[in-house]
C-alpha angles and dihedrals in degrees: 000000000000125000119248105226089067112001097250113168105239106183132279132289120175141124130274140204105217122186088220094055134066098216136030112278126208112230122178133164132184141200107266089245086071112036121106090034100104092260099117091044095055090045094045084049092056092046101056085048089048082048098048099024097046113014094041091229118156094187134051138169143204129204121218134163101245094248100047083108095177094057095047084055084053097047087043092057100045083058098264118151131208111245103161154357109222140144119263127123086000128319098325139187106220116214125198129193122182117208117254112204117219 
């Protein structure tokens, strides 16, 4: 990710094919000087319409240690929903959002 006004690297956002996982799953991460700005979101936003608009994809996860309390918010916002708590990569909260078409 880099912003726009002055090309500073942010951090990454994409999504992922995991062997532990049944659907694709959007990770991201970005450099502490940039979280809580609005920047994931927005990334995270971009990746579930590449998903639906251009992959065709109706289902989509998201990986999240369960007290990582700031990217459930995130994942909450963007309409994710909680289905399960399982070990995969470590003790780890699985979200779930279901494409809505417009």
């Amino acid at each position: 990710m880099q912003r726009r006004s002055d090309e500073a690297l942010l951090g990454m956002c994409g999504l992922l094919k995991r062997e532990t996982l049944p659907a694709l799953d959007v990770g991201y991460a970005l450099a502490p000087a940039f979280r809580g700005q609005g920047y994931a979101k927005e990334a995270v936003v971009a990746c579930l319409a590449y998903a639906r608009d251009v992959l065709g994809s109706s289902r989509i996860l998201a990986i999240v240690a369960p007290h990582n309390q700031p990217s459930i918010r995130l994942l909450e916002s963007v309409g994710m929903v909680q289905e399960q708590v399982g070990y995969f990569e470590d003790a780890t909260a699985v979200f779930a959002w279901t494409a809505q078409r417009d």
